[in-house]
C-alpha positions in Angstrom: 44.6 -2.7 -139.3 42.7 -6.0 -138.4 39.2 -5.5 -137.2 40.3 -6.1 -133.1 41.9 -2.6 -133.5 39.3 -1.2 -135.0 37.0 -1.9 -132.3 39.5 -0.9 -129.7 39.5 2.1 -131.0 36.2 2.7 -131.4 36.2 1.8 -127.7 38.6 3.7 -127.0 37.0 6.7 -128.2 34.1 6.1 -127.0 35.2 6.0 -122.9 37.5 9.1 -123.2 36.1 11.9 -125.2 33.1 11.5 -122.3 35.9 11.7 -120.1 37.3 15.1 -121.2 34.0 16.1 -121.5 33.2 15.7 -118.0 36.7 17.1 -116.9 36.1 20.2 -118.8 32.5 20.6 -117.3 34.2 20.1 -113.6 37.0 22.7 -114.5 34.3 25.3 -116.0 32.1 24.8 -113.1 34.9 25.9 -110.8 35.8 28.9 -112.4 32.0 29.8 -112.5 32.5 29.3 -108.2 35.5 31.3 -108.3 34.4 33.9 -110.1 30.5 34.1 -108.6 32.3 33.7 -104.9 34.4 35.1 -102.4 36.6 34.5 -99.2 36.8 36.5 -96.4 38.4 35.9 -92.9 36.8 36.4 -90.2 38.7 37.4 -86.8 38.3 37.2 -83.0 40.5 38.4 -80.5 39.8 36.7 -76.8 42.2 35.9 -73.9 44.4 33.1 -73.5 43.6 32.4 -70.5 39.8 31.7 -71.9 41.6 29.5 -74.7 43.6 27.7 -72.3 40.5 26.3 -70.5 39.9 24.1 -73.9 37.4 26.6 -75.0 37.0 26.3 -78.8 35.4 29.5 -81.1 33.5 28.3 -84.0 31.5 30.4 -86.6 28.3 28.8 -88.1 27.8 29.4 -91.9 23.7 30.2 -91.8 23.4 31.4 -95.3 24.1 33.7 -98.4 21.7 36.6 -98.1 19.4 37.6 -95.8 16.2 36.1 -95.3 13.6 38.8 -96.2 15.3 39.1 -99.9 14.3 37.0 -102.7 17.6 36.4 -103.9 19.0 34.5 -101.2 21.2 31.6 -100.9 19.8 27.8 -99.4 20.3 27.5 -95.6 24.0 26.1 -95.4 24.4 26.0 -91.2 28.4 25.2 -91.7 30.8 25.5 -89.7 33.4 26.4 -90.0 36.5 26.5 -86.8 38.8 29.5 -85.8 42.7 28.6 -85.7 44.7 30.7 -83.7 46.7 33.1 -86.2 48.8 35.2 -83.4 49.2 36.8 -80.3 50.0 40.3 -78.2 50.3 40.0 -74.6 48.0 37.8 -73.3 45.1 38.7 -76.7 45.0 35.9 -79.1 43.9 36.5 -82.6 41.5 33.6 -84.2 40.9 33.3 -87.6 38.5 31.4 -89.9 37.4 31.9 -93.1 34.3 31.6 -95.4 33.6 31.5 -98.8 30.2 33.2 -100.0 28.4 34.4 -103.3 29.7 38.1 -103.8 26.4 39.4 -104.7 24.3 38.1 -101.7 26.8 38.6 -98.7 26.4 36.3 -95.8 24.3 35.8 -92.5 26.8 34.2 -89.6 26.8 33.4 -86.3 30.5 32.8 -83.5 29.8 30.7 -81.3 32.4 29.3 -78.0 32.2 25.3 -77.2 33.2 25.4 -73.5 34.2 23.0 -70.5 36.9 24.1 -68.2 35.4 27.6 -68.0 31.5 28.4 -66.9 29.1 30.3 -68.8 29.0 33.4 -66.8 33.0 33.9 -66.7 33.0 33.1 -70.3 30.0 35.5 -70.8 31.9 38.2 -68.9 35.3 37.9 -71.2 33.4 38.3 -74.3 31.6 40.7 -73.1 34.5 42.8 -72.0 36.0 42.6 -75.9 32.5 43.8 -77.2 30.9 40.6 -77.9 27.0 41.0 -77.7 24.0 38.9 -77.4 25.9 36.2 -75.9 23.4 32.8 -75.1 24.0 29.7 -73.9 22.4 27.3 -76.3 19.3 25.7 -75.0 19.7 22.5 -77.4 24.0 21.7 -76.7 25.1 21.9 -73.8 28.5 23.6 -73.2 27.9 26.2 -76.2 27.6 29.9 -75.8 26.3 32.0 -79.1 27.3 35.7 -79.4 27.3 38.7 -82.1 30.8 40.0 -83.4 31.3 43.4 -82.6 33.1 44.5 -86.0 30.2 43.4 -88.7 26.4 44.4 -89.0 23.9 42.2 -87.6 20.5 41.3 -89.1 17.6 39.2 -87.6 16.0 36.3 -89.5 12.3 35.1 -90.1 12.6 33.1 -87.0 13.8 36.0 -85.0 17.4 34.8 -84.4 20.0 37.8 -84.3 23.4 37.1 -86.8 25.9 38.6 -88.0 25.7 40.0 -91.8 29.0 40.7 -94.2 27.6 42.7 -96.9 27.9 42.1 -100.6 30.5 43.3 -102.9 
């Protein structure tokens, strides 16, 4: 073996063992995720005739936890967009899903992005499936907020009502 080799080698080493290093340390902080998270899907059922305006259901991502507790995760503010998943009569089912720490639970809030439709008939076909508190945003234009019937609710330090899926 003539020195060249040697140093290629040497090289060689050098570049991947901190390569499989870092691979490992990527692979063990996604099983960490995995097993620290959860996913949960989250559904709405509203008419079609509301989705055929071009009306478009969103759920915002506030944050793990809940405000008040110590333990609570950063403020994410995701979104994260319903897809329509089926349909019964003229009811359309939505679904999006979120991925959260399993011990904290999660703060969320639906929202509807509208155009063809105004806010008060929009208001009034939520509102008839149980959606409450539904606002129209004062900062966007064309975006109603409201509170899913089916989970809890808590309010945060700013006094804004959301949604809350509990822990695990």
């Amino acid at each position: 073996m003539d020195w060249q080799q040697y140093v290629l080698g040497i090289v060689a080493a050098a570049i991947i063992i901190p390569l499989i290093g870092f691979i490992i340390k990527i692979i063990w902080d996604w099983i960490k995720i995995l097993r620290e998270t959860s996913k949960v899907e989250i559904d709405l059922k509203v008419p079609r005739e509301i989705l055929n305006t071009g009306t478009k259901f969103g759920l915002l991502h506030v944050r793990d936890g809940k405000d008040e507790v110590t333990d609570k995760g950063k403020l994410r503010n995701k979104k994260r967009w319903f897809k329509e998943v089926g349909e019964v009569g003229q009811q359309v089912t939505l679904r999006a899903s979120v991925r959260y720490t399993k011990k904290l639970g999660f703060q969320f809030k639906c929202f509807a992005d509208y155009k063809g439709i105004g806010f008060k008939k929009l208001k009034k076909a939520l509102q008839k499936r149980r959606y409450s508190d539904v606002g129209e945003d004062v900062g966007r234009r064309g975006r109603a907020w409201f509170i899913h019937p089916a989970y809890s609710s808590c309010q945060t330090v700013d006094r804004i009502k959301n949604n809350f899926f509990y822990p695990e």
